[in-house]
C-alpha positions in Angstrom: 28.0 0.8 -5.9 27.8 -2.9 -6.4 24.5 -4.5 -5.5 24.7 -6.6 -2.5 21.1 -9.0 -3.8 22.7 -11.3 -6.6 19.7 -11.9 -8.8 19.5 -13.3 -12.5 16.3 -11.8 -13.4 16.8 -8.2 -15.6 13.4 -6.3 -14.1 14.7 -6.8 -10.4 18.8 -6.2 -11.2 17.3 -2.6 -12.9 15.1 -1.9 -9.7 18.2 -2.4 -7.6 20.2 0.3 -9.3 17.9 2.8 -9.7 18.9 4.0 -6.1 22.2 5.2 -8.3 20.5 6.5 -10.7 17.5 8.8 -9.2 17.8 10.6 -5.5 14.9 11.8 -3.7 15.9 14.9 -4.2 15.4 14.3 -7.7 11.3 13.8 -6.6 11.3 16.7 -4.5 12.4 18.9 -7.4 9.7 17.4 -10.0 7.2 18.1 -7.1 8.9 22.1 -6.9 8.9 22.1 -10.8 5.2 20.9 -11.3 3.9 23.0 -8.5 6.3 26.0 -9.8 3.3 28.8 -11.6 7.4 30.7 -12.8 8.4 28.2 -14.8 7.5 26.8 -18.0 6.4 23.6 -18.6 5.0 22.1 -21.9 1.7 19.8 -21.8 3.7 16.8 -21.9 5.5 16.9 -18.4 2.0 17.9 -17.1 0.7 15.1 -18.9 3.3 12.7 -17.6 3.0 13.2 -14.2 -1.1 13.4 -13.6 -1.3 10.6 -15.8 1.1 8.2 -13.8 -0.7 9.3 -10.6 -3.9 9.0 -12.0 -2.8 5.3 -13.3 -1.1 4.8 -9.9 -4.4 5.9 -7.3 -7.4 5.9 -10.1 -7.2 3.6 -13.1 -7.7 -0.2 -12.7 -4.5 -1.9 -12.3 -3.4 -4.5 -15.0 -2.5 -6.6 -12.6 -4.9 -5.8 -9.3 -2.7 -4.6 -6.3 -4.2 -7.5 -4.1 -2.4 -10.1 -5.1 0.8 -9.5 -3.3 4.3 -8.1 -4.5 2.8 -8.9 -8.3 0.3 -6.5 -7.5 2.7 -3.1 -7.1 5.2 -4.5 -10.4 2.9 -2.6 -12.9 2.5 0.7 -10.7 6.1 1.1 -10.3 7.1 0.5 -14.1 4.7 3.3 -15.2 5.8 5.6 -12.0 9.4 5.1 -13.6 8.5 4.9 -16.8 7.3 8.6 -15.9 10.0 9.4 -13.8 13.0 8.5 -16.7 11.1 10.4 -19.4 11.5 13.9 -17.1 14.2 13.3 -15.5 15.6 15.5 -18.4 13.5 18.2 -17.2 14.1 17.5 -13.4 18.0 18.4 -14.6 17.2 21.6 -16.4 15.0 22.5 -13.2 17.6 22.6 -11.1 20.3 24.0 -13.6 17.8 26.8 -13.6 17.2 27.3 -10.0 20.7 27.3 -8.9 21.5 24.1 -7.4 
């Protein structure tokens, strides 16, 4: 799907496709897996996911979420920084659970 925002800048152009390239199904299912006391999970996915949270709601921001738009850019890269690195995972999870 083409983007309809014509943009020169890389960062925002990647933002804009994400939506083809993760669902939110794709977060509901890494919710399931984490949550999920069946299946195994190494240290690393557990890891992964606290620690962008905890970056997200606990940790001093790089760049402090007050100063508008600017404020959110560092949040989101580590949330999909996160997100890419178990998304491999998030596939296998659902392999496994049948859908």
């Amino acid at each position: 799907m083409d983007n309809p925002i014509k943009t020169n800048n890389k960062f925002l152009n990647y933002l804009f496709h994400l939506k083809d390239k993760y669902t939110i199904e794709d977060v509901k299912y890494l919710f399931k897996m984490i949550f999920d006391k069946h299946y195994k999970k190494d240290i690393k996915t557990y890891l992964l996911f606290f620690g962008a949270l905890a970056y997200v709601f606990i940790v001093p921001d790089l760049i402090p979420d007050i100063i508008p738009i600017f404020g959110l850019i560092d949040d989101i890269t580590i949330i999909l920084f996160a997100f890419s690195l178990l998304k491999k995972e998030i596939d296998k999870y659902k392999l496994e659970k049948g859908k």
